[in-house]
C-alpha positions as CSV (number, residue, x, y, z in Angstrom):
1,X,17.0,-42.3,-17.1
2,X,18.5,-38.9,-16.2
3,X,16.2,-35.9,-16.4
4,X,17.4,-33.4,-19.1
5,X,19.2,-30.5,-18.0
6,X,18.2,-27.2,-18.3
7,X,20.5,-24.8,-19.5
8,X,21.7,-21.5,-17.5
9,X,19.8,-19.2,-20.6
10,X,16.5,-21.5,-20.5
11,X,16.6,-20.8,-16.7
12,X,17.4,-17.3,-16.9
13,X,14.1,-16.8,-19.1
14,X,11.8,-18.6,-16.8
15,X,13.0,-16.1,-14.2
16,X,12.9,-13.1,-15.7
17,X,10.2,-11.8,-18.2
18,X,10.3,-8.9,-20.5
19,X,7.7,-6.7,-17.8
20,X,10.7,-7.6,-14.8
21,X,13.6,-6.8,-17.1
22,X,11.4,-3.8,-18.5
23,X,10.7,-2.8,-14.9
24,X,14.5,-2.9,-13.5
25,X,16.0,-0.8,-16.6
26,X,13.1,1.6,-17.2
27,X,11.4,2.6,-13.5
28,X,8.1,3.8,-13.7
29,X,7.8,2.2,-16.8
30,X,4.6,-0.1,-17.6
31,X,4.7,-3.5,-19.4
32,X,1.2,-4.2,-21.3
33,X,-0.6,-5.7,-24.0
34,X,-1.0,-2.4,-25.7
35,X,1.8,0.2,-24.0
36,X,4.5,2.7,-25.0
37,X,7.6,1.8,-25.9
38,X,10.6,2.2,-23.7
39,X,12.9,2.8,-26.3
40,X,11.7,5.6,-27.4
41,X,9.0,8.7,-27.8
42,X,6.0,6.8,-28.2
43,X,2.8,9.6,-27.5
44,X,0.3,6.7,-29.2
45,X,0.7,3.5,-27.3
46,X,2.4,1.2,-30.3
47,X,4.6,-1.5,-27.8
48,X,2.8,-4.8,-26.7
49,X,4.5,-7.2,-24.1
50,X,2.7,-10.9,-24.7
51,X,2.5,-14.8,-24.2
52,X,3.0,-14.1,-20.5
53,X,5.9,-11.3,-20.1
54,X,7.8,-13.6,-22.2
55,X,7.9,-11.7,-25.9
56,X,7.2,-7.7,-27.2
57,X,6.8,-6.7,-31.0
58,X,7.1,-2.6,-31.3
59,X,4.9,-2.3,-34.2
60,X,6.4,1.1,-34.8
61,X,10.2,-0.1,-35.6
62,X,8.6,-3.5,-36.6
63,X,11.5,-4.9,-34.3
64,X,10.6,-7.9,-32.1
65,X,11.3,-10.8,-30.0
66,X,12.3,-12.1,-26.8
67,X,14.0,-11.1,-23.1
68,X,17.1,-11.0,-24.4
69,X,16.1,-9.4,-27.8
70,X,14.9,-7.0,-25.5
71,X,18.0,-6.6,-23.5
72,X,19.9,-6.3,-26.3
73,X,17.9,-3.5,-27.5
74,X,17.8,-1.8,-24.4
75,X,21.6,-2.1,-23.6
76,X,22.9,-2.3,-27.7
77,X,24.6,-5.3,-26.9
78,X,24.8,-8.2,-29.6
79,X,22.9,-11.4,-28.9
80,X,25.7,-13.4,-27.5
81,X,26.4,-10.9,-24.7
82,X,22.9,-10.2,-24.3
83,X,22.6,-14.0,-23.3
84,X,25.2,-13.7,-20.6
85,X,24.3,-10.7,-19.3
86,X,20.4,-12.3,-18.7
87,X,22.1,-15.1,-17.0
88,X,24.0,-13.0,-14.8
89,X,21.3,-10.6,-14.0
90,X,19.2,-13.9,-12.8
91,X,22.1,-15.1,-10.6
92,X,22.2,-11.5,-8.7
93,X,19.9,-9.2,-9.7
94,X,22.1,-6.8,-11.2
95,X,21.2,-4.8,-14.5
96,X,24.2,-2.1,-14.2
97,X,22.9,1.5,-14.8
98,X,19.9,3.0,-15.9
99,X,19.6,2.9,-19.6
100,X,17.5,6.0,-19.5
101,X,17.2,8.7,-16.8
102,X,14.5,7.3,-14.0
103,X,11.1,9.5,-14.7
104,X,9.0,8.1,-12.0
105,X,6.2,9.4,-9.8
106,X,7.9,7.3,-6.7
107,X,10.3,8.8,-4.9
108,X,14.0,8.7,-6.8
109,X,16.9,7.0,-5.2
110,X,18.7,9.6,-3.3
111,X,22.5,9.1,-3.3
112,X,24.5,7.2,-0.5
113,X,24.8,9.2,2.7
114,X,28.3,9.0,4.3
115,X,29.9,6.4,5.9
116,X,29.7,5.7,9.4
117,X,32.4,8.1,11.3
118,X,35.7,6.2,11.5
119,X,35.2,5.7,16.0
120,X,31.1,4.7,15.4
121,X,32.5,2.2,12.6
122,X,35.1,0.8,14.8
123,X,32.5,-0.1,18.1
124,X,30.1,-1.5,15.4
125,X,33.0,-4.2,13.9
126,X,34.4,-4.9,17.3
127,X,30.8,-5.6,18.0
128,X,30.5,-7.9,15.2
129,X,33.9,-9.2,15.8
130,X,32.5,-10.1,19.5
131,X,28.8,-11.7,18.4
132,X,31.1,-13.7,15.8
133,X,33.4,-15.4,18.5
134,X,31.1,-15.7,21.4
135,X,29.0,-19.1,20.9
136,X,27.7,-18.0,24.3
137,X,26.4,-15.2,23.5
138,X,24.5,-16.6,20.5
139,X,22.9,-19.3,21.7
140,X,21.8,-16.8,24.8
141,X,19.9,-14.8,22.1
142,X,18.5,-17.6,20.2
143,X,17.1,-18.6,23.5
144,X,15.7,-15.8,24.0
145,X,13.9,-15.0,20.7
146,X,13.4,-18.8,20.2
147,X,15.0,-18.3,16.9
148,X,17.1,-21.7,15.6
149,X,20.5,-22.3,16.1
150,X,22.4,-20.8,13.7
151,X,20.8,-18.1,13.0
152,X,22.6,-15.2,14.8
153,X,25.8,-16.8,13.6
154,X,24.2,-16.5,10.5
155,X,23.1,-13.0,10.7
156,X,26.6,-11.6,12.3
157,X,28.3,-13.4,9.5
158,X,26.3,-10.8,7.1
159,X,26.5,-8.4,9.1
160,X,22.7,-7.6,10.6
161,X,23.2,-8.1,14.1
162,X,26.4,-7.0,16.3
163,X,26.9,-6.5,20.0
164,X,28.7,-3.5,20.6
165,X,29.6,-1.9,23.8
166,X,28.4,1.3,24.7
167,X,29.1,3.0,28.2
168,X,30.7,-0.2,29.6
169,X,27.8,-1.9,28.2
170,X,27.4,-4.4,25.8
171,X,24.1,-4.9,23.8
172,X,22.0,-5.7,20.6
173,X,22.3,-3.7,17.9
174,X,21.5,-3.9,13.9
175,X,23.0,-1.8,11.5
176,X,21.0,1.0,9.7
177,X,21.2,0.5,6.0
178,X,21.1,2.9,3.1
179,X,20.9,1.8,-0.8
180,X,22.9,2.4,-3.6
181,X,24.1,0.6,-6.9
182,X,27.7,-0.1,-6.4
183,X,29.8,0.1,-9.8
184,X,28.6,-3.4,-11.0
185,X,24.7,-1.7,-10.8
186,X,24.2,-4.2,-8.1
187,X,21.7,-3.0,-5.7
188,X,23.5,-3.0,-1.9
189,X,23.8,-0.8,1.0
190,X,26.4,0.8,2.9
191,X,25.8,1.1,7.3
192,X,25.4,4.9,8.0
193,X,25.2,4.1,12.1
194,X,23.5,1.4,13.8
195,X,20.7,1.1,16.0
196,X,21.5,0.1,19.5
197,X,19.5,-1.8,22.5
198,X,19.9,-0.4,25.6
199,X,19.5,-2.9,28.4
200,X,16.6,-1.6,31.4
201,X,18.2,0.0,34.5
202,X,18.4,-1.3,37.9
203,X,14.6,-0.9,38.3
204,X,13.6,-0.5,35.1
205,X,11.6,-3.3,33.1
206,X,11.8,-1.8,29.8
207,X,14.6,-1.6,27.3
208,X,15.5,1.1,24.7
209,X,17.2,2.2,21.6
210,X,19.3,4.5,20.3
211,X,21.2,5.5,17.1
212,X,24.7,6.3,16.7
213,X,25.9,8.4,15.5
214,X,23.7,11.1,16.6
215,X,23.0,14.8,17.5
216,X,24.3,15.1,20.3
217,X,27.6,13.3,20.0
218,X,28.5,14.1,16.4
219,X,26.5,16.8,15.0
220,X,24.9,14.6,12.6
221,X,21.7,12.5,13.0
222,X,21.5,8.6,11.5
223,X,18.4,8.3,9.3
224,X,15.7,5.7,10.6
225,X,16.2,3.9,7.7
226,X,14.6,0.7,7.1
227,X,16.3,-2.6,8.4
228,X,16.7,-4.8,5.1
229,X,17.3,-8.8,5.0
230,X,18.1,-9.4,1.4
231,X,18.7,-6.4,0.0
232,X,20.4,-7.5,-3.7
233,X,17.1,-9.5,-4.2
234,X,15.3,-5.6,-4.2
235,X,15.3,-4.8,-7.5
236,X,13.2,-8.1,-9.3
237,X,11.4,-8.6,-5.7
238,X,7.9,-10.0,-6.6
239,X,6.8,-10.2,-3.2
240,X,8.0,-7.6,-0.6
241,X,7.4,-8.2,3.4
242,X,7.9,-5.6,5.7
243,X,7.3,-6.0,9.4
244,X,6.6,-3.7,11.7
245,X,10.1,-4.1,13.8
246,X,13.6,-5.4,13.0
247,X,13.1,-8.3,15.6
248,X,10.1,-9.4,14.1
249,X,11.8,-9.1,10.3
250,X,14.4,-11.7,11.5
251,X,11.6,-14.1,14.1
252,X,9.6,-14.4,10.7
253,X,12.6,-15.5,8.4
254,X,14.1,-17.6,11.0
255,X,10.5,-19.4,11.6
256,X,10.0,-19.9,7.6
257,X,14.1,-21.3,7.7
258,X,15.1,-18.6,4.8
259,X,18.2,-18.1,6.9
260,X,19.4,-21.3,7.3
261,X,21.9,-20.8,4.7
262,X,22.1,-18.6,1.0
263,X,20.5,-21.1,-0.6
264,X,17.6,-21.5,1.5
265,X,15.9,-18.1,0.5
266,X,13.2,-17.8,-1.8
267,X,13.8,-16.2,-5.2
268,X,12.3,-13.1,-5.7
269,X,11.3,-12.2,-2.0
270,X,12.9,-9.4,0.1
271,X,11.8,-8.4,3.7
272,X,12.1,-5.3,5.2
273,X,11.8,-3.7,8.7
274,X,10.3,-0.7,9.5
275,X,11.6,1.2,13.1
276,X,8.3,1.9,14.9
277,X,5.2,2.1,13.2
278,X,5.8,5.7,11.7
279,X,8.8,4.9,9.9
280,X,7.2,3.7,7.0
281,X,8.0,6.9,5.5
282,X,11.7,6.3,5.0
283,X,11.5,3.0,3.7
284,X,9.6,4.4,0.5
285,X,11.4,7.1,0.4
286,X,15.2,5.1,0.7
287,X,13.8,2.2,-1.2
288,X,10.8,3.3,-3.4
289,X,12.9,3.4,-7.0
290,X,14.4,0.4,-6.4
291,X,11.3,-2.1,-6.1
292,X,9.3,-3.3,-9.2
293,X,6.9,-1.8,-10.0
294,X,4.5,-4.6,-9.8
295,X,5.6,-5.8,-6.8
296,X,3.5,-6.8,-4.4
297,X,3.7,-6.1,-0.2
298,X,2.7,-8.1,2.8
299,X,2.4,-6.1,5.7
300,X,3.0,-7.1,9.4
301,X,2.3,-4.3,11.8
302,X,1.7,-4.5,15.3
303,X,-1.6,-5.4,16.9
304,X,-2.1,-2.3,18.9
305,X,-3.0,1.4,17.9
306,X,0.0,2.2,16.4
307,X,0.1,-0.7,14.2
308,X,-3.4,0.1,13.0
309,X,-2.7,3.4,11.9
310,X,-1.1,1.6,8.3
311,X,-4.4,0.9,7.4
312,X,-5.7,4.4,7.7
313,X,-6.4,6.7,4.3
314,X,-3.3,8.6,4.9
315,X,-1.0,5.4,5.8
316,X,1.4,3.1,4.9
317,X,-1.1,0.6,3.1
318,X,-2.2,3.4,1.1
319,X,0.7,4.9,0.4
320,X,1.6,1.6,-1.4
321,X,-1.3,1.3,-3.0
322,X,-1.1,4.8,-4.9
323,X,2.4,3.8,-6.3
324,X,0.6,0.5,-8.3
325,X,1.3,-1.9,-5.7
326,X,-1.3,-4.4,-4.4
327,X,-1.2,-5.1,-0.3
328,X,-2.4,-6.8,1.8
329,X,-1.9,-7.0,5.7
330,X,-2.2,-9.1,8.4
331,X,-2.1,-8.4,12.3
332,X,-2.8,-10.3,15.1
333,X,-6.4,-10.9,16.2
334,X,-7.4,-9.3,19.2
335,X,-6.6,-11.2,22.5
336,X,-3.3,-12.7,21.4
337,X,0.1,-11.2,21.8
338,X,0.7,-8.0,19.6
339,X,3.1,-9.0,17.5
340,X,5.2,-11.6,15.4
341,X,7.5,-12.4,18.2
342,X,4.9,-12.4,21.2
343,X,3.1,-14.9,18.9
344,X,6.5,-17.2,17.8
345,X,7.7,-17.1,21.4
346,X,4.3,-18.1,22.8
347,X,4.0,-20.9,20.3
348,X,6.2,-21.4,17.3
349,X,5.1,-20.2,14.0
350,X,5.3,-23.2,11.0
351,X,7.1,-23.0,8.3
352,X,3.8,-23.7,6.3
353,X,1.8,-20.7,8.1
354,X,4.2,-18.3,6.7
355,X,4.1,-19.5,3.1
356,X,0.5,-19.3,3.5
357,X,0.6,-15.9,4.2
358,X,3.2,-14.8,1.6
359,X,1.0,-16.1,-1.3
360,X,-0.4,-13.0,-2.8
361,X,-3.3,-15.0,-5.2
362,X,-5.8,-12.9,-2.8
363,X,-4.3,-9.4,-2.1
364,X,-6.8,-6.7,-3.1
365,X,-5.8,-3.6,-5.0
């Protein structure tokens, strides 16, 4: 006998609860047993959000009901359109504008910077346009990183890794990403430069990077923004992994097989990639009004000093932790190699290992 079907709306609402839908159309605002209501002035707490996220009753306005009763409300849309709009919003995230200006103690979405300059934009798509074509050269970097195959075919496809030539050389590079909600209010980002591996010197054992544009070249710097895998899952994230590291950001999802295709990554999970251990910074300030406000963060820094510093009073765990958000972090234990690709390249990390540590169930406050 065939197992009944569940219907795009009945899925929809096991998705999203009133406290997500709450949390993506009203930011900073707080979903509760006994809250304030986000529809309107409401100095005595007279709102309730019950039977798991799933139903509210504003005892002031008597009014009451479900998630879509709720986005209805929110948006004035009848029931029927309501409905679809739910469905939609659980198939990509999208919620269109505000409802209500943002009031939030996090730091507010700033708008898109500019473009890339027309000549940067053009190495950075010939780049692409390279990585794309060569099979060579793909395989040469899955090597490499011990990533599987497939997966820089799959990242150059969306657009996170190119190999531009700078200087008569060619090398790595990943874009750097800036947020905005396009004119569907779907969370995406526009490439404001890219960040660019410069192979060692003859002599030389170390690599290193640099942005373009920059200063020097164009009068204008490119933010170290955050690299993002995932970006339209932002804005109902539950769970939010950031890496100390754009090469580590990619080794982890390529280990846990998230980017063997679209379908292979896990609802409501967005990783991020923080440039150097100080760059924390930009990533809440870029990307701050955008996450839920329950979400919660998984942090992988380095195992050296730098890396530790995100568990000082004044860092990056901390930070977090003042917005709402519960953390928890793991580095590598002293004696093995300092970071998520030492570690995969030394011995492969299993799929299992990472879900492990992606299970919040234990983070602390």
């Amino acid at each position: 006998m065939n197992a009944p079907t569940i219907s795009p709306l009945a899925r929809a609402k096991e998705r999203i609860t009133v406290s997500d839908l709450g949390s993506m159309l009203y930011a900073g605002w707080k979903a509760g047993k006994s809250c304030r209501s986000p529809f309107r002035d409401d100095r005595n707490p007279s709102f309730s959000v019950f039977d798991g996220g799933r139903r509210w009753k504003d005892f002031g306005t008597e009014e009451r009901g479900d998630v879509v009763d709720f986005l209805a409300k929110a948006k004035g849309l009848d029931k029927s359109a309501a409905a679809k709009e739910l469905i939609a919003i659980a198939n990509t995230g999208a919620t269109g504008a505000p409802v209500v200006p943002r009031i939030d103690r996090r730091p507010a979405a700033k708008e898109p910077l500019k473009p890339m300059p027309a000549d940067v934009a053009a190495i950075w798509d010939e780049g692409l346009e390279h990585l794309r074509g060569s099979l060579w050269t793909q395989q040469g970097i899955e090597k490499w990183r011990r990533w599987p195959l497939g997966t820089v075919r799959q990242l150059a496809e969306d657009g996170l890794i190119g190999c531009p030539s700078l200087f008569g050389r060619r090398g790595i590079a990943f874009p750097v990403q800036i947020p905005y909600r396009n004119e569907l209010g779907i969370v995406t980002t526009s490439n404001a430069g890219f960040h660019f591996r410069h192979k060692p010197n003859d002599g030389e054992t170390k690599a290193f990077w640099s942005y373009l544009p920059n200063i020097k070249a164009y009068g204008v710097t490119c933010p170290a923004a955050p690299f993002v895998i995932g970006a339209g899952f932002v804005p109902y994230a539950q769970t939010v992994v950031v890496t100390e590291g754009q090469w580590d950001a990619i080794t982890l999802c390529a280990a846990a097989g998230w980017l063997v295709s679209d379908a292979a990554w896990p609802e409501h999970l967005t990783v991020f990639a923080t440039r150097g251990a100080g760059a924390w910074r930009p990533l809440i300030e870029l990307w701050g009004s955008y996450w839920l406000s329950n979400a919660m963060f998984l942090l992988f820094p380095d195992g050296d000093e730098a890396g530790a510093t995100w568990n000082d009073p004044s860092g990056f765990k901390y930070a977090l932790c003042k917005l709402g958000h519960r953390v928890r972090i793991i580095r590598p234990c002293p004696g093995t190699p300092k970071d998520l690709n030492d570690i995969h390249r030394s011995q492969p990390i299993p799929p299992e290992d990472i879900m492990e540590w992606i299970s919040m169930e234990r983070c602390p406050r």
